[in-house]
N, C-alpha and C positions, 0 to 999 in steps of 0.2 A: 077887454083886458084892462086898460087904463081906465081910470076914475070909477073904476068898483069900489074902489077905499081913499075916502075921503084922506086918510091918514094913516100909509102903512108904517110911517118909522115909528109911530105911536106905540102898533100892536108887535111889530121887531121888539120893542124895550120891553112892554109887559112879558111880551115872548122870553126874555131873557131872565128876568128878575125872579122869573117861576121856573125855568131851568136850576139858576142858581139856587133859589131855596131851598127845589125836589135834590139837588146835590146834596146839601147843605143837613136835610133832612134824611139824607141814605148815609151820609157819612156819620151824623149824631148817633145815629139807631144803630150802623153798624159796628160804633165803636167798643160797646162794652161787651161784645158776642166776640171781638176779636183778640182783646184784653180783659177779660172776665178779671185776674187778680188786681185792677184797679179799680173794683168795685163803683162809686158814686164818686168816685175823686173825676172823673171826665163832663158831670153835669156843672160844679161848678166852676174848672178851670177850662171847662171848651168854650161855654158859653161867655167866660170872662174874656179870653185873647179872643178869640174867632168870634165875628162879627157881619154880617152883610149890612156892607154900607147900600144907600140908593146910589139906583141907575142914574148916570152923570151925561144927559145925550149931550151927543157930539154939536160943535157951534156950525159944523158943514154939513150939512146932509144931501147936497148935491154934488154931483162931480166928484169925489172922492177918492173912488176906488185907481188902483192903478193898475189890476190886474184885472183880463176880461176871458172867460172863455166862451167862442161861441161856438154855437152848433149848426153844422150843415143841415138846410130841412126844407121844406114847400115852403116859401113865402107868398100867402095870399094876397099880400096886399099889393106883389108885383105880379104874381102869376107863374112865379119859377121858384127854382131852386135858388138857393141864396144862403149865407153867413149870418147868423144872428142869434140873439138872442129867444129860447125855447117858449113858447106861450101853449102848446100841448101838455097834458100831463103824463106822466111818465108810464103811466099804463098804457095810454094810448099807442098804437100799431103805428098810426099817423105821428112823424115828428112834424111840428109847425114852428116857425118862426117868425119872428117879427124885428124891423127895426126902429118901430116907433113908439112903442108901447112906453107910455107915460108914467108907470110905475115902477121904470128902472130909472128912476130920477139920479142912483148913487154912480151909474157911470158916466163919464165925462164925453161930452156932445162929440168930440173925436173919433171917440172907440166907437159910439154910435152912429154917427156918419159916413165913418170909414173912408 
């Protein structure tokens, strides 16, 4: 589970900036099907106000979060049941958890410690 990815908050922001664009891009295309009597008037005043700035990552990327949900599930790494964060995927029959998993760096060693 941890250190599969050298650098997830990397691929989170790519993650993001292509959300925002794919938005960006359903809202441009769908605006003139919705407004047709504004004919080209939306090409250049959408593109003049609205803008996607760059992703501005955050200066914390650890400890962060202040809200945690976990999930009850097998913890293998003690041999029981146990409160933690999911490392199964969600198809799986099997829920798994874990509470060491080094890729949830964004909550704070508390939550994780418990």
């Amino acid at each position: 589970m941890g250190g599969e990815n050298p650098n997830p908050y990397q691929d989170q922001l790519k993650k993001k900036v292509e959300e925002v664009e794919q938005c960006f891009s359903t809202f441009h295309s769908s605006f003139p099907k919705q407004y047709p009597e504004l004919g080209d008037w939306h090409k250049s005043q959408l593109l003049k106000w609205f803008r996607i700035e760059d992703i501005r990552p955050s200066p914390k990327i650890e400890g962060y979060r202040n809200k945690c949900e976990l999930t009850i599930g097998y913890n293998s790494e003690i041999g029981k049941l146990g409160a933690g964060v999911r490392v199964s995927p969600l198809e799986s029959k099997r829920v798994e958890i874990s509470t060491t998993d080094d890729s949830y760096i964004h909550l704070p060693k508390p939550m994780i410690e418990g």
